[in-house]
C-alpha positions in Angstrom: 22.8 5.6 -55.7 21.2 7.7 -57.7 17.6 7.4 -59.2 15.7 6.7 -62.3 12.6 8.7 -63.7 9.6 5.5 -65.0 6.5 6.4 -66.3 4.6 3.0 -65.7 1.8 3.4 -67.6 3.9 3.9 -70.9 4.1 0.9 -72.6 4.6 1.6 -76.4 6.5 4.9 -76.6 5.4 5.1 -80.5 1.9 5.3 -79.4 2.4 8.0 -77.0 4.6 9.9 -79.2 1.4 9.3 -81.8 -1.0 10.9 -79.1 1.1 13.9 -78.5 1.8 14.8 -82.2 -2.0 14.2 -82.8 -3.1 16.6 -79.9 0.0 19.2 -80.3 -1.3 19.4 -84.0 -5.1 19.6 -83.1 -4.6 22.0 -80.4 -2.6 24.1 -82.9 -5.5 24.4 -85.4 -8.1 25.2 -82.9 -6.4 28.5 -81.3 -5.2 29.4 -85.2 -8.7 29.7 -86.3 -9.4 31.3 -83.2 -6.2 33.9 -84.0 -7.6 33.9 -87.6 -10.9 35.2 -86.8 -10.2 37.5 -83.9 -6.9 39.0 -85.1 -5.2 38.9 -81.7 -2.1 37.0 -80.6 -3.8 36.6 -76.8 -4.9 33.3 -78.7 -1.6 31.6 -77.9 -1.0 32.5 -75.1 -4.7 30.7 -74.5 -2.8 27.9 -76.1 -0.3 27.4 -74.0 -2.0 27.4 -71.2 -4.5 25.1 -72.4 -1.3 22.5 -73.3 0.4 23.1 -70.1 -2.9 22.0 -68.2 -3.6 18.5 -70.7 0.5 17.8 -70.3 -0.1 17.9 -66.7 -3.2 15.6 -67.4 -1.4 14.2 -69.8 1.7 13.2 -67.4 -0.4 12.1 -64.5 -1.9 9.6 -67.0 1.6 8.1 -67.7 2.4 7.9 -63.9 5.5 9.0 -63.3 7.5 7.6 -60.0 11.3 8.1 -59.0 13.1 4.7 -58.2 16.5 4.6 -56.2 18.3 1.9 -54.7 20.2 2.4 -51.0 22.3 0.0 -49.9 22.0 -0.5 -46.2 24.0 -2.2 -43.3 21.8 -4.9 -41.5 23.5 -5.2 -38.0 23.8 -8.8 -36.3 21.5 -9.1 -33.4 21.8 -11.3 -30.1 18.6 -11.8 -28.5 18.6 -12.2 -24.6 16.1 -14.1 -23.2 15.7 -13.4 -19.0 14.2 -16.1 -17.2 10.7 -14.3 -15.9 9.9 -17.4 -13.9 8.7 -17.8 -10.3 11.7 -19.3 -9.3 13.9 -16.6 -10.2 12.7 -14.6 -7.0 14.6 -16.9 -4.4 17.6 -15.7 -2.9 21.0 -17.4 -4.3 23.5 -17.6 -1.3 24.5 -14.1 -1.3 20.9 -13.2 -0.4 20.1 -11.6 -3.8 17.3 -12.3 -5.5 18.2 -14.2 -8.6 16.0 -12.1 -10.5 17.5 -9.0 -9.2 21.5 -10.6 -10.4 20.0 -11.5 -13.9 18.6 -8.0 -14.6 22.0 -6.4 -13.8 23.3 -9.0 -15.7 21.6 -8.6 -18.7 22.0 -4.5 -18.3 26.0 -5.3 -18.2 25.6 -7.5 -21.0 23.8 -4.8 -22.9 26.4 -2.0 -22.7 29.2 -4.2 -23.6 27.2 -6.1 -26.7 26.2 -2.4 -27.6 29.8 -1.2 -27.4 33.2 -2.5 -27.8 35.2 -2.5 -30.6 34.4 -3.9 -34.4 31.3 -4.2 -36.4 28.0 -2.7 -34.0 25.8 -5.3 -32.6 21.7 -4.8 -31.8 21.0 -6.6 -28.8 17.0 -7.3 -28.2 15.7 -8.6 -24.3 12.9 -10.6 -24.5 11.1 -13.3 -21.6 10.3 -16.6 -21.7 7.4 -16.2 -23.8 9.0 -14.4 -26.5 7.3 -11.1 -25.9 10.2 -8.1 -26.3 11.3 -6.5 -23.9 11.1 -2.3 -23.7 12.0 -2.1 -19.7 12.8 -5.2 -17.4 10.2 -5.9 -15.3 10.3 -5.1 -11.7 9.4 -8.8 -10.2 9.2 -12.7 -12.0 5.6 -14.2 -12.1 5.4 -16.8 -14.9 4.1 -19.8 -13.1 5.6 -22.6 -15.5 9.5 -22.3 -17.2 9.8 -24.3 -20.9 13.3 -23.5 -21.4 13.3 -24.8 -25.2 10.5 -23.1 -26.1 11.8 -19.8 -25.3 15.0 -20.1 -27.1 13.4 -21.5 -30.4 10.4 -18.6 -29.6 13.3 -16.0 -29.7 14.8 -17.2 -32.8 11.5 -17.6 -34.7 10.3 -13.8 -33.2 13.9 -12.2 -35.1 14.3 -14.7 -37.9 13.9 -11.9 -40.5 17.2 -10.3 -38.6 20.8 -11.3 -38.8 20.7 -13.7 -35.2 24.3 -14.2 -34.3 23.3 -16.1 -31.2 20.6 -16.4 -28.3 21.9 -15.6 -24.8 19.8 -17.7 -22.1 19.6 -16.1 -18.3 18.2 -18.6 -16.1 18.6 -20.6 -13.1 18.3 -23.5 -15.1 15.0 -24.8 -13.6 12.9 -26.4 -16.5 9.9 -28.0 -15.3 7.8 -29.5 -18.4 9.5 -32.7 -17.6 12.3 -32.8 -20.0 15.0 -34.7 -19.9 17.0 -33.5 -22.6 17.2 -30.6 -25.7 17.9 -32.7 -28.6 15.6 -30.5 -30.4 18.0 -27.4 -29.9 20.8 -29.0 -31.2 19.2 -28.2 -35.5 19.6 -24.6 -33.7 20.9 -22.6 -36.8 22.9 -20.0 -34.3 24.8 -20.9 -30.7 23.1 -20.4 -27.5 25.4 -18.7 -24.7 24.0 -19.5 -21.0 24.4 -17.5 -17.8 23.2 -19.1 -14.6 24.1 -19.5 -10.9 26.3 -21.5 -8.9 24.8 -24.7 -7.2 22.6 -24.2 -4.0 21.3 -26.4 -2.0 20.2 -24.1 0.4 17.8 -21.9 -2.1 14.4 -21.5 -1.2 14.8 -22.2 2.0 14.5 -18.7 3.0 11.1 -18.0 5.3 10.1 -14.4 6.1 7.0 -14.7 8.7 4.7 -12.3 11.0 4.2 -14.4 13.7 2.4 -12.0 16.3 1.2 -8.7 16.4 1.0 -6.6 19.7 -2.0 -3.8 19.6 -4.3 -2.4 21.6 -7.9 -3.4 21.1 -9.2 0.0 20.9 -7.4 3.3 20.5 -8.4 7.3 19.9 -8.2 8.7 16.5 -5.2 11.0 16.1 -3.4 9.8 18.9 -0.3 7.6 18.1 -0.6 4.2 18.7 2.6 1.4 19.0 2.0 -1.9 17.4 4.6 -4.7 17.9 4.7 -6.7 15.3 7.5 -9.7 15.8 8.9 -10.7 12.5 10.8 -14.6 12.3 13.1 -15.7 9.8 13.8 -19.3 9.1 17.0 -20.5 7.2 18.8 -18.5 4.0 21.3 -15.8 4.0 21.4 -12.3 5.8 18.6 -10.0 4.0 17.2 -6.9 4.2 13.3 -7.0 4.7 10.3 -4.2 5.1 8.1 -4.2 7.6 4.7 -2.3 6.8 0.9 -1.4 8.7 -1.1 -1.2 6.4 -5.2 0.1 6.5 -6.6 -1.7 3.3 -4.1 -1.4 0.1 -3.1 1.8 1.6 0.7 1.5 4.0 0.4 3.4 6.5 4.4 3.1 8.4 6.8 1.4 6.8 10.4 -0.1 8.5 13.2 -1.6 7.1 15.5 -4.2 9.4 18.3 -6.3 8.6 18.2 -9.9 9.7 21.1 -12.3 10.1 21.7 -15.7 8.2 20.3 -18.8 9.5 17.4 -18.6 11.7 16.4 -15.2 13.5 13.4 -13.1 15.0 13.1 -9.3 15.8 10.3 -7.2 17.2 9.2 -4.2 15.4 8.1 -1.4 17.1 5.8 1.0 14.6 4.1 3.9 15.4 0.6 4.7 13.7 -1.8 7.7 14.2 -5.4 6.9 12.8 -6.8 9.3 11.0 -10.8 8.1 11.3 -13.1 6.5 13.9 -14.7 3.5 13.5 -14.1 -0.1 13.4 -10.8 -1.3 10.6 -8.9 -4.6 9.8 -5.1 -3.2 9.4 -2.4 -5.3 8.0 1.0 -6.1 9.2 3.5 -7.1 6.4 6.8 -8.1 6.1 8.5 -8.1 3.0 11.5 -9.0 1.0 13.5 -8.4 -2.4 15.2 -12.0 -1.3 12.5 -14.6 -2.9 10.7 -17.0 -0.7 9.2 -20.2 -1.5 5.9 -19.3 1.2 4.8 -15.7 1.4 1.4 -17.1 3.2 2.7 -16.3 6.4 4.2 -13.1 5.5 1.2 -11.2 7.0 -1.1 -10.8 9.5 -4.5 -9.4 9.9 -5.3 -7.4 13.1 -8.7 -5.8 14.4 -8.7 -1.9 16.0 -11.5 -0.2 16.8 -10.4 3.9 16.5 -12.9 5.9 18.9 -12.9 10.0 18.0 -15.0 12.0 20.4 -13.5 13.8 23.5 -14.1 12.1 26.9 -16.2 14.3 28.6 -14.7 14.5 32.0 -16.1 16.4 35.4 -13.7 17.3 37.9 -15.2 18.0 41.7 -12.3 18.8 44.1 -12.7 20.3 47.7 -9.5 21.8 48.7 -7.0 23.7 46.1 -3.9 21.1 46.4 -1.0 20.1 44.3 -2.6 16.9 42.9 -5.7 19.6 41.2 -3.3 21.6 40.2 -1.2 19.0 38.4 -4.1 17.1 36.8 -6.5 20.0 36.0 -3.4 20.7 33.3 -2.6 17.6 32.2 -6.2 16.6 31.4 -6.3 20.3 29.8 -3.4 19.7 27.5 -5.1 16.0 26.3 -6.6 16.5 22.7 -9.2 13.7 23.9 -10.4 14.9 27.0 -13.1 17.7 27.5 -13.1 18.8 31.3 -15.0 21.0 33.5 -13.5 21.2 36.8 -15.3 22.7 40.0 -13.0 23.2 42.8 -14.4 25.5 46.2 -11.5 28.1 47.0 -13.3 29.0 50.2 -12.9 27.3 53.6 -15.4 24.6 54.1 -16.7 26.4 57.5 -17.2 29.1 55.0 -18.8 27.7 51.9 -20.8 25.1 53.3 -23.0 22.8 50.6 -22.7 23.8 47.1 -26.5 23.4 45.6 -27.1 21.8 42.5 -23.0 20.6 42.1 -24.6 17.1 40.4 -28.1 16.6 39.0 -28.9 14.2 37.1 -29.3 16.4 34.1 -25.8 17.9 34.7 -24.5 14.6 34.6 -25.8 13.4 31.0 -22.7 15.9 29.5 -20.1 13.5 31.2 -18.8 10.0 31.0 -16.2 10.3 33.8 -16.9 12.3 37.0 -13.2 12.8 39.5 -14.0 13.5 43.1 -11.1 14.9 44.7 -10.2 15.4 48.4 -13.7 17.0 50.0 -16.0 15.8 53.2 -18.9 14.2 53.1 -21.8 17.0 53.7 -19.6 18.6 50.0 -22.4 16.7 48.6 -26.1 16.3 49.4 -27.6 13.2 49.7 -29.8 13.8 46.4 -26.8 14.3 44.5 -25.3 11.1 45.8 -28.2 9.1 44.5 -27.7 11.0 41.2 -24.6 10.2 41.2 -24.9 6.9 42.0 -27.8 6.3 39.3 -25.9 7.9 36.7 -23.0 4.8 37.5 -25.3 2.1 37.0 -26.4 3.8 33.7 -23.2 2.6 32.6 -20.8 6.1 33.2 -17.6 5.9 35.4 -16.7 7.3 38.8 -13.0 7.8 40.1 -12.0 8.9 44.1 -9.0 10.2 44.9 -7.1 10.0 47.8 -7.0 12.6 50.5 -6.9 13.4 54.4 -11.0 14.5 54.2 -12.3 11.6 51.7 -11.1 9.0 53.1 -11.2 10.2 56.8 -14.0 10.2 59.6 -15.4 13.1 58.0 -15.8 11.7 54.3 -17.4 9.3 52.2 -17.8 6.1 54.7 -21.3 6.9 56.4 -22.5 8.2 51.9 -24.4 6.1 49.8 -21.4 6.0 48.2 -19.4 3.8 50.3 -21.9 1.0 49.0 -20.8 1.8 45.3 -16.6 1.9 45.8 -14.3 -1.1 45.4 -13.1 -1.0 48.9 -14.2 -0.9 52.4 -12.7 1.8 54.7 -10.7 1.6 57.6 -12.6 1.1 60.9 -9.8 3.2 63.0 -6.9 4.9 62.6 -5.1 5.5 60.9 -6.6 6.8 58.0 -3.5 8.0 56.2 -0.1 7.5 55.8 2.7 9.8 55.1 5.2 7.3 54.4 7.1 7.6 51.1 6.9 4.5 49.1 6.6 3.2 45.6 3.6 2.1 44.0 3.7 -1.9 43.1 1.6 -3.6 40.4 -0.3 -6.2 41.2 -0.7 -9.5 38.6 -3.9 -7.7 37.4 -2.3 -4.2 37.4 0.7 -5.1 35.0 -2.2 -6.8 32.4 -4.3 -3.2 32.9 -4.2 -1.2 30.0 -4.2 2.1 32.8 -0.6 0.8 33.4 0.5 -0.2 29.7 3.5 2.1 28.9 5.4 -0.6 26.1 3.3 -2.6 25.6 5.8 -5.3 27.4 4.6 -6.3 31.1 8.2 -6.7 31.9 9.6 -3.4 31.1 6.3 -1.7 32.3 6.5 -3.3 35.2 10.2 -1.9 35.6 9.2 1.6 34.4 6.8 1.8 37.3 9.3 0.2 39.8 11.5 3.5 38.8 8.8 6.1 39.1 9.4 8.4 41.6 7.8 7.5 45.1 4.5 8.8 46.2 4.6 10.8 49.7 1.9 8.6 51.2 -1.7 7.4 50.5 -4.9 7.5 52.4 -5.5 4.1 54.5 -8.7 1.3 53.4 -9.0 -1.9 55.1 -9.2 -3.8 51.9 -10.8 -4.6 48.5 -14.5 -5.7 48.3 -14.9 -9.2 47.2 -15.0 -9.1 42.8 -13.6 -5.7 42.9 -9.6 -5.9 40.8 -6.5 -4.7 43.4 -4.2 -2.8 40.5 -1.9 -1.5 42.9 -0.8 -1.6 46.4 1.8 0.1 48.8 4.3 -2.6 49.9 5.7 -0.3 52.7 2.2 -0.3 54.7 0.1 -3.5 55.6 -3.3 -3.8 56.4 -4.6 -6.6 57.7 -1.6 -9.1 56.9 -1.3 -7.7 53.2 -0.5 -4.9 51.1 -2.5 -1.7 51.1 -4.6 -1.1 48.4 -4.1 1.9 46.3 -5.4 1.2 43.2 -8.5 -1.0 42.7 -11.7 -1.0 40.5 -15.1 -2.9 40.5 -17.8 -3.1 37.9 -21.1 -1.0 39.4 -24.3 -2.2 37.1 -23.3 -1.1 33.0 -20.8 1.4 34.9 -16.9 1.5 36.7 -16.0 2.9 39.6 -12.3 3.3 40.5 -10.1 4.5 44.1 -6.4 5.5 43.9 -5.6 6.2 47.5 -2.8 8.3 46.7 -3.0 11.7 46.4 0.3 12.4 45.0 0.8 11.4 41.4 1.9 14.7 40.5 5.3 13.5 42.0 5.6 11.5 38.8 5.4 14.8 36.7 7.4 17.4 38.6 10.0 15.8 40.3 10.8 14.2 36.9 11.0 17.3 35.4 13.1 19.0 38.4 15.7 16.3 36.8 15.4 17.2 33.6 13.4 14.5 32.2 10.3 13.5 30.8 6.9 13.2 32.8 5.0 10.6 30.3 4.9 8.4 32.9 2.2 10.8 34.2 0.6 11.7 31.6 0.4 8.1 29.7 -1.2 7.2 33.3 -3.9 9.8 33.5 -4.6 9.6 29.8 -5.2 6.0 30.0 -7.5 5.7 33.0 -9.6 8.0 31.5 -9.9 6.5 28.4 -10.2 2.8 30.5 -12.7 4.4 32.6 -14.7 5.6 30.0 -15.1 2.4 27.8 -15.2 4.3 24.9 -18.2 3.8 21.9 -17.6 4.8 18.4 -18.8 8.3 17.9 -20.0 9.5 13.7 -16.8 10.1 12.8 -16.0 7.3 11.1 -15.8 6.5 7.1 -19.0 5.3 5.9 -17.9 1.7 4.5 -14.6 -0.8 5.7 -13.8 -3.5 3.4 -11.6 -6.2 4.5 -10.6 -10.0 3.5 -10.7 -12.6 5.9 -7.0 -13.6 5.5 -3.7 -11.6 3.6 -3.0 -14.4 1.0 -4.4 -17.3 -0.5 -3.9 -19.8 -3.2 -5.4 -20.4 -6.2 -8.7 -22.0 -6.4 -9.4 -21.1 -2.8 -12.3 -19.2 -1.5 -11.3 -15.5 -0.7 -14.4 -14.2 1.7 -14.6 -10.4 1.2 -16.8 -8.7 4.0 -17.7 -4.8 3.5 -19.4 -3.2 6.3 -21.6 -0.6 5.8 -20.8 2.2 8.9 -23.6 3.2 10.9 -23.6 7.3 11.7 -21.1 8.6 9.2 -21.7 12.4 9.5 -19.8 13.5 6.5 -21.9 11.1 4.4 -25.7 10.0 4.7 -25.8 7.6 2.3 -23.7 5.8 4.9 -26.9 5.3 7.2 -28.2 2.0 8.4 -29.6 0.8 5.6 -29.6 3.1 2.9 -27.0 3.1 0.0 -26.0 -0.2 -2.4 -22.8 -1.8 -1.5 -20.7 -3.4 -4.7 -17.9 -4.6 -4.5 -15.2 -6.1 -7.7 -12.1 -7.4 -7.6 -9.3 -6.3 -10.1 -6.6 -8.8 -10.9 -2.7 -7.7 -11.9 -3.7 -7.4 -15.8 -6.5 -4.8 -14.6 -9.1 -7.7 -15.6 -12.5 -6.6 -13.4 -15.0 -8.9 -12.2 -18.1 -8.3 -10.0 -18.4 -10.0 -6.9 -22.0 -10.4 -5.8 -22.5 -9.4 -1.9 -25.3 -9.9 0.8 -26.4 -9.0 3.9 -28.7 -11.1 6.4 -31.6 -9.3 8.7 -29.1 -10.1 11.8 -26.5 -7.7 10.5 -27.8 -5.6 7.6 -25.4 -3.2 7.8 -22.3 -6.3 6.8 -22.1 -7.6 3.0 -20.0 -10.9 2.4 -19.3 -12.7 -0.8 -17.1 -15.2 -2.0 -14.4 -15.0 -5.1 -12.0 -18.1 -6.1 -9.0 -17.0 -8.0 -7.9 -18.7 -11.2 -4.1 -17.2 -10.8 -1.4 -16.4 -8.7 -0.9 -12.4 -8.8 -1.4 -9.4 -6.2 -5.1 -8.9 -6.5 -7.3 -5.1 -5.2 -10.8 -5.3 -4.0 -12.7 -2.3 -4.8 -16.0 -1.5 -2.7 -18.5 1.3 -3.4 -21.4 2.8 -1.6 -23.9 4.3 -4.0 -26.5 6.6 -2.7 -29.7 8.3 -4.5 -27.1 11.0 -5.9 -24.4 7.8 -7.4 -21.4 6.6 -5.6 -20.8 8.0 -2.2 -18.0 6.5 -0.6 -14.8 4.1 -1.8 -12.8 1.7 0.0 -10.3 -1.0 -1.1 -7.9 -3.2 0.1 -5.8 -6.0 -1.6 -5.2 -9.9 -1.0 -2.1 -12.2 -2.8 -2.9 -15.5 -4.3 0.0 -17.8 -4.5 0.5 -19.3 -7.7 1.1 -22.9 -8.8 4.1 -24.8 -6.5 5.5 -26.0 -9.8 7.7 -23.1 -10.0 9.1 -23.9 -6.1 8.8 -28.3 -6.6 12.6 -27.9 -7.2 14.1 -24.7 -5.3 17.5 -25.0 -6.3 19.6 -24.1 -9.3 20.5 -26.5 -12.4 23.6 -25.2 -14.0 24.5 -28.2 -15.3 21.3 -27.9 -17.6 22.1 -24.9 -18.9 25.7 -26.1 -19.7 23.8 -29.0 -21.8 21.8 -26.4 -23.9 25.3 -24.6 -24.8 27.1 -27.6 -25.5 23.8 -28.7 -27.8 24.3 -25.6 -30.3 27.8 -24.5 -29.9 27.7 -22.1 -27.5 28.9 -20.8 -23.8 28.1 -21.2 -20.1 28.9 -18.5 -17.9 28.3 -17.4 -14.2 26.0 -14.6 -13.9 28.9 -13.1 -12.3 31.0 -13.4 -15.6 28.0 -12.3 -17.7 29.8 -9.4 -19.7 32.5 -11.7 -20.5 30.2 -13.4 -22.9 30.3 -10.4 -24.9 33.9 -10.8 -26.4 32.4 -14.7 -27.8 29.7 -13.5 -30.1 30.9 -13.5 -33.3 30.6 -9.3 -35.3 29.1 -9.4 -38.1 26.9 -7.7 -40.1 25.4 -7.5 -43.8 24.3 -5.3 -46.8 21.2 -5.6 -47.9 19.6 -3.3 -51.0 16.8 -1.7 -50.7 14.6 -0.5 -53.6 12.6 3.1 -52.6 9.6 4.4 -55.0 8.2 7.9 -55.1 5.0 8.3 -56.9 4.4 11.5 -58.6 1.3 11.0 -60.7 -0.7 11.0 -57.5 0.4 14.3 -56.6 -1.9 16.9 -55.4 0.0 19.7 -56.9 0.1 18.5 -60.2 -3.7 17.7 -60.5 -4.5 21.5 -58.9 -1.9 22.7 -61.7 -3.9 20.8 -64.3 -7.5 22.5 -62.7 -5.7 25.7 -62.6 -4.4 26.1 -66.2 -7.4 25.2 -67.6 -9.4 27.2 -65.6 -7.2 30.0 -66.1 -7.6 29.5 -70.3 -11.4 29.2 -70.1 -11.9 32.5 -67.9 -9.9 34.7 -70.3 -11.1 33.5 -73.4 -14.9 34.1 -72.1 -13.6 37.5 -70.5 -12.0 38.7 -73.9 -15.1 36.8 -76.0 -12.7 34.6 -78.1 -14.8 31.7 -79.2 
């Protein structure tokens, strides 16, 4: 339509057109004089200007504005309101999440509202508390579901619009107590429903971690197996995740599939710690299927990660296959720092080696290996080093062979006092029968043994190795020392031979393996084409055993942890931040230097300040207590702060468990949502069926006027026109002196 020029400001016309004769006729007699006395006809064009500047004035006065009327098409709206309550994450029978079937409802729902043929519908999405909707959210977490209130909250939040109806997604679950929705029925437009099917079986669904497998203490950057066994009670067949995590941060992640009804699987995940020191990790299992418990879907589990190289010293007599094999394998371990000494000359020829083992030498080692060698190898001073060195709390291991454990060898030593077993009193001292090396009860629960992690198949793996081409001969195991091993081919005194045992010596280990042919287990492997771990998983993990590994510096310089995964509300969560004695990278991290704080941060990034303390018995470990006031995924967020500001950051997370309102009543209430459609004239649909809906709502739309103004006495150009006209006139009537 086209628009009409108003000056607002002009209220009698008569008087205007009085003004504008008046000042047209004294502007005229002004520049005449002026003309008059100066005799040139630049006077009027001084007068025009000076009129064109006081019209602009003149104008801007009278305000001027442009007024046009559109006519505009209002299009009917249908507002969908998606039920964003806790009880939409349980699985319907299918073993969906009902909150993942109602988002790709309401999607569907959308294209077809948005589409189709006739007059164009706008469709708004908003949740049960009325708030619009620009993206669906990922998960449900309202805690209480008022069914009415969020359809009469919908229609009062577009009631300026054209509603042509409220489309309810829900599983029908109202629990404020209401028995009816009389008050729905005064609804001025029809409410369609879409819900789900009946289900007695809903929420029935139980994810759990019921055990995790790990080993107590492990070596940074090596991989490390944890067996986490995950049970599932009741419900459909669902997918789930299984995760290690360090903190808030996962670590491995694994999806499985799990059968209806009732089932349990064992994951096997593979981790490879990147620090030293001592953590709380986290194994998780997880869902898209809803749950009506989720406290038992993770477990806490200790690990203390140990960095430094085992510092290992390697004495052999003789040059023989079993050097050969583990000089190389402890070469290639990461973890393992070795200095080997082995005499390539005949012993008639090389006699005593001076100065092999001082006590000096030996503080660089934690493991010393003597290999196949006779007694006068060694002087007795360096036995007695040796020996005090063990009760210092370091580890010795003998090895089988014809000279060590023969007339000639260790027996008539001190060191015969200090080794788990007693030797043979006569021949014979060795055996070169080919037989297979047997666990004892103690062996398969010995972490030098542990292949699996599953005594059963370890025990099986080691019943397959390839057999060992004899072993030197002991009479038995000391009284207290462990029997790991034995030959079941040979007996000794009515039992097995020992050929693995170990004894505690003062703070220190010592250890015997009889058998001086492990490299079997390597190259014969090999020879067939297949893998030697067996050997080198072996070796790797004695010397770590023997070694009892301590946490080196290299470690991060605070670990925060909570005592359990989940919680619910109102319930003390005990946050403990430990404060990491010897952190290298960091000094702030030293025992006690640097603040610790620590804060928790809920889901709605609210922060609040946890207050922490130590005691004089551990000064290095802060606890404090927080209570939740809501359900939600909460972060804990500790700092160090040193002289310099904050030095080191950790965090981890907990989940609190909301209200059980939400779960009181798993199942699903179609029937309800049938009463609310019947109420105000509308629908019930399956959530199946949801774009079917779309072909009931009535097209409509309206045309509405709507008035548009365009002020133009406000304009900056015509108040710079005004300042520049009459500028303009006074500058050349002062320039050319016309007064």
């Amino acid at each position: 339509m086209l628009g009409v020029i108003q000056f607002e400001n002009v209220g009698h016309v008569w008087l205007w057109l009085l003004m504008l004769v008046a000042g047209g006729w004294i502007l005229w007699t002004t520049y005449r004089g002026i003309r008059q006395r100066s005799g040139r006809r630049l006077s009027w064009g001084l007068m025009a200007l000076r009129g064109a500047g006081l019209a602009a004035l003149l104008l801007a006065v009278a305000k001027p504005t442009w007024t046009r009327q559109n006519d505009l098409v209002d299009p009917g709206r249908v507002a969908i309101v998606l039920d964003n309550s806790l009880s939409m994450s349980l699985a319907d029978p299918s073993g969906q999440p009902r909150f993942a079937l109602a988002k790709a409802a309401v999607e569907r729902l959308q294209e077809k509202l948005s589409g189709g043929p006739g007059p164009r519908l706008a469709v708004d999405v908003l949740d049960l508390e009325g708030k619009l909707l620009s993206d669906l959210p990922a998960e449900p977490r309202l805690e209480r579901t008022d069914l009415a209130r969020a359809i009469t909250g919908a229609a009062a939040a577009l009631r300026s619009k054209l509603l042509l109806g409220v489309v309810l997604v829900s599983d029908g679950l109202d629990n404020t107590g209401r028995q009816e929705f009389q008050e729905l029925a005064d609804n001025r437009v029809p409410v369609y429903t879409i819900g789900f099917a009946p289900d007695t079986e809903a929420g029935r669904l139980d994810l759990a971690v019921r055990n995790v497998q790990a080993p107590a203490r492990v070596i940074k950057n090596n991989d490390v197996r944890v067996e986490v066994l995950v049970t599932k009670e009741s419900g459909p067949a669902v997918e789930a995740e299984v995760a290690i995590k360090r903190g808030a941060d996962p670590l491995v992640a694994e999806k499985i599939a799990l059968p209806a009804g009732n089932a349990e699987q064992t994951v096997s995940l593979k981790i490879k710690p990147a620090q030293a020191g001592r953590f709380v990790y986290t194994a998780a299992v997880a869902s898209a299927a809803g749950e009506r418990m989720l406290s038992n879907n993770a477990r806490h589990f200790p690990l203390q990660v140990d960095a430094d190289a085992i510092k290992v010293f390697y004495i052999e007599g003789f040059l023989r296959y079993e050097y050969k094999f583990l000089k190389n394998r402890l070469e290639d371990d990461p973890d393992v720092s070795l200095v080997s000494v082995v005499r390539r000359a005949s012993p008639e020829a090389a006699g005593t080696v001076a100065d092999l083992i001082t006590a000096e030498r030996l503080k660089a080692f934690e493991v010393v290996i003597l290999g196949d060698m006779e007694a006068n190898y060694l002087t007795d001073a360096e036995y007695q080093a040796l020996i005090r060195w063990i009760d210092e709390g370091h580890a010795l291991l003998v090895l089988g062979g014809y000279h060590s454990f023969g007339p000639d060898g260790f027996r008539k030593t001190p060191l015969a006092g200090v080794l788990p077993v007693v030797f043979a009193d006569a021949p014979p001292v060795q055996s070169e029968e080919p037989f297979t090396l047997q666990l004892t009860e103690r062996g398969k629960a010995h972490p030098v043994f542990e292949v699996s992690g599953d005594r059963v198949k370890d025990a099986a793996l080691w019943a397959a190795a390839p057999p060992l081409a004899g072993c030197s001969v002991v009479q038995r195991a000391k009284p207290g020392a462990d029997v790991l091993a034995v030959n079941p081919a040979l007996n000794v005194d009515n039992a097995p031979a020992v050929v693995a045992a170990a004894e505690r010596y003062g703070a220190g280990h010592t250890m015997v393996l009889t058998a001086d042919t492990t490299w079997r287990w390597s190259r014969l492997t090999r020879v067939l084409g297949q893998s030697d771990t067996l050997f080198a998983r072996f070796w790797s993990q004695t010397l770590r055993w023997l070694a009892g590994r301590k946490v080196d510096q290299d470690r991060p310089p605070l670990v925060v942890s909570t005592d359990q995964p989940a919680y619910q509300v109102g319930k003390p969560v005990v946050i403990r931040a430990v404060r990491q004695a010897g952190a290298a990278q960091n000094p702030a991290a030293s025992p006690g230097t640097g603040d610790v704080r620590v804060e928790v941060i809920d889901e709605q990034g609210r922060l609040v300040t946890v207050p922490v303390q130590s005691n004089s018995g551990e000064p290095d470990v802060f606890s404090g207590t927080f209570y939740p006031t809501a359900g939600g995924r909460y972060q804990v967020l500790a700092t160090l702060a040193g002289p310099s500001g904050a030095s080191a950051n950790e965090r981890t997370e907990f989940l609190v468990h909301g209200s059980d309102l939400e779960f009181a009543n798993p199942g699903t209430s179609p029937e309800q949502l049938r009463t609310i459609s019947a109420l105000t004239g509308g629908a019930y649909y399956p959530v199946e069926s949801a774009d079917e809906l779309a072909d009931k709502v009535e097209r409509r739309q309206r045309r509405i006027s709507r008035v548009e103004r365009t002020e133009y006495w406000n304009s900056p150009a015509l108040f710079l026109f005004f300042l520049a006209a009459v500028t303009a006139e006074w500058v050349i009537r002062r320039r050319n002196h016309l007064v």
